[in-house]
C-alpha positions as YAML, in Angstrom:
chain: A
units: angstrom
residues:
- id: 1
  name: UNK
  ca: [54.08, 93.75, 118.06]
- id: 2
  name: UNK
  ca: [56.27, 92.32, 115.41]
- id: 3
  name: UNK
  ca: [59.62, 91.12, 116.54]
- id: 4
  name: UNK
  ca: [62.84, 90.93, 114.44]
- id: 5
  name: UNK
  ca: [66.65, 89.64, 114.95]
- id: 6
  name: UNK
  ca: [67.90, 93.24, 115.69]
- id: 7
  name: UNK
  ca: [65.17, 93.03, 118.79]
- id: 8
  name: UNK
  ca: [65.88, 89.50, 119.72]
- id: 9
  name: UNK
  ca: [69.66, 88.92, 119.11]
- id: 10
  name: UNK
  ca: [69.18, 85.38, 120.87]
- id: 11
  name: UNK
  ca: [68.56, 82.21, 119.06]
- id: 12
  name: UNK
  ca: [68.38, 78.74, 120.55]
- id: 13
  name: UNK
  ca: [68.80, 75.49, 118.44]
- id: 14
  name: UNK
  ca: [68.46, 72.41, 119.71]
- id: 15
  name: UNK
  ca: [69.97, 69.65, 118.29]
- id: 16
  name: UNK
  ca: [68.39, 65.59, 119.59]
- id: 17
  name: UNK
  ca: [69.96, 62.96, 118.53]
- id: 18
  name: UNK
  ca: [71.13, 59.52, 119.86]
- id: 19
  name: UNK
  ca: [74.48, 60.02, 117.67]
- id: 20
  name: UNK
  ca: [76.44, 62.66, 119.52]
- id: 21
  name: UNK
  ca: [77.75, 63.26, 123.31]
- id: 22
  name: UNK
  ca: [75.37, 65.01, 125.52]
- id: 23
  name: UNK
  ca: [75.28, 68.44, 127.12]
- id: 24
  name: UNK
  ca: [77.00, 69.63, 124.29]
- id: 25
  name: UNK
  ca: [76.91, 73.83, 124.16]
- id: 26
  name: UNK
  ca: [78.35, 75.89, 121.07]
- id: 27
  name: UNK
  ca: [78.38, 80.25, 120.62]
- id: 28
  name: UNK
  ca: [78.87, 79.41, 116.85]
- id: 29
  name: UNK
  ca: [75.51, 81.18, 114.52]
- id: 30
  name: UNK
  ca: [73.29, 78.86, 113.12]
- id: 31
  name: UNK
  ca: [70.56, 79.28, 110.54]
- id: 32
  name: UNK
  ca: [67.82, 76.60, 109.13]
- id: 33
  name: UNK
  ca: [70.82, 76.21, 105.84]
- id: 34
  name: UNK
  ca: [73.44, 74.71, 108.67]
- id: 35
  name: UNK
  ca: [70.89, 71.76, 109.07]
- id: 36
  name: UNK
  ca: [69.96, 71.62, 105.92]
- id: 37
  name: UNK
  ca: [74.13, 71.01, 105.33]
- id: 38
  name: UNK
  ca: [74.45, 69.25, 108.20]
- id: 39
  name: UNK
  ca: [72.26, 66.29, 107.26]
- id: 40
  name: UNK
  ca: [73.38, 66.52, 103.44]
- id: 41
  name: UNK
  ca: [76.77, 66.28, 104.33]
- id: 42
  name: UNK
  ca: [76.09, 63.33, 106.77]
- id: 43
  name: UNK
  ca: [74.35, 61.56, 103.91]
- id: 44
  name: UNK
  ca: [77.13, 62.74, 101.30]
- id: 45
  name: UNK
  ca: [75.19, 64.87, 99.36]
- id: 46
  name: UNK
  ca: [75.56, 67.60, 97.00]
- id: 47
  name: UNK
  ca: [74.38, 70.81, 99.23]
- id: 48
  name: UNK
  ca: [71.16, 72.41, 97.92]
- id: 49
  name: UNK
  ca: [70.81, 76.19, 97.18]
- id: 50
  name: UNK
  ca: [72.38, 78.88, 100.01]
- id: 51
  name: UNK
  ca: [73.39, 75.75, 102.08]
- id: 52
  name: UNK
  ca: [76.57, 75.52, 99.61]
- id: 53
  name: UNK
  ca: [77.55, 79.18, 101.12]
- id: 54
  name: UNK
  ca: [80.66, 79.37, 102.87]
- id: 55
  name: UNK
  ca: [79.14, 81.17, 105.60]
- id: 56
  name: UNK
  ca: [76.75, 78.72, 105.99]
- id: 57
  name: UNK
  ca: [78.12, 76.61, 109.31]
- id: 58
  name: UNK
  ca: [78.08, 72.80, 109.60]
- id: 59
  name: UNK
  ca: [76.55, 71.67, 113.07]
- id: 60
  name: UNK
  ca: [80.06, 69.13, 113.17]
- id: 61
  name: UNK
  ca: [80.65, 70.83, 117.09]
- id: 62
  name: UNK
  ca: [77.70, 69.88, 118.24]
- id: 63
  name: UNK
  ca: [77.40, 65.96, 116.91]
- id: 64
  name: UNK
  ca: [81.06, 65.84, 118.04]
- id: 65
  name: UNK
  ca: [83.12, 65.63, 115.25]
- id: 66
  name: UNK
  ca: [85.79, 67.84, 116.20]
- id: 67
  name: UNK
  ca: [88.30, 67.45, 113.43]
...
């Protein structure tokens, strides 16, 4: 049986890191490009490929930066 997002609506990311409050819980939609911006923006990078989308989310709610 081959499973696809219309079938399984639910996603679960998990974020560990020693750098942000714990227990934190978000409803925003995440894909593999919001890490890949997440971590380019932490390092001040240019972001790569689809991660310069605009509908590509930062992670910033769940490392606590809630500016």
């Amino acid at each position: 049986m081959r499973m696809t997002t219309a079938a399984c609506p639910t996603r679960v990311t998990i974020v560990d890191t020693s750098y942000a409050p714990t227990g934190i819980q978000s409803n925003v939609r995440y894909n593999h490009f919001s890490l890949l911006k997440t971590l380019e923006a932490g390092f001040g990078l240019p972001y790569l490929n689809h991660a310069a989308d605009k509908n590509v989310n930062l992670m910033s709610d769940l490392l606590g930066d809630h500016k």
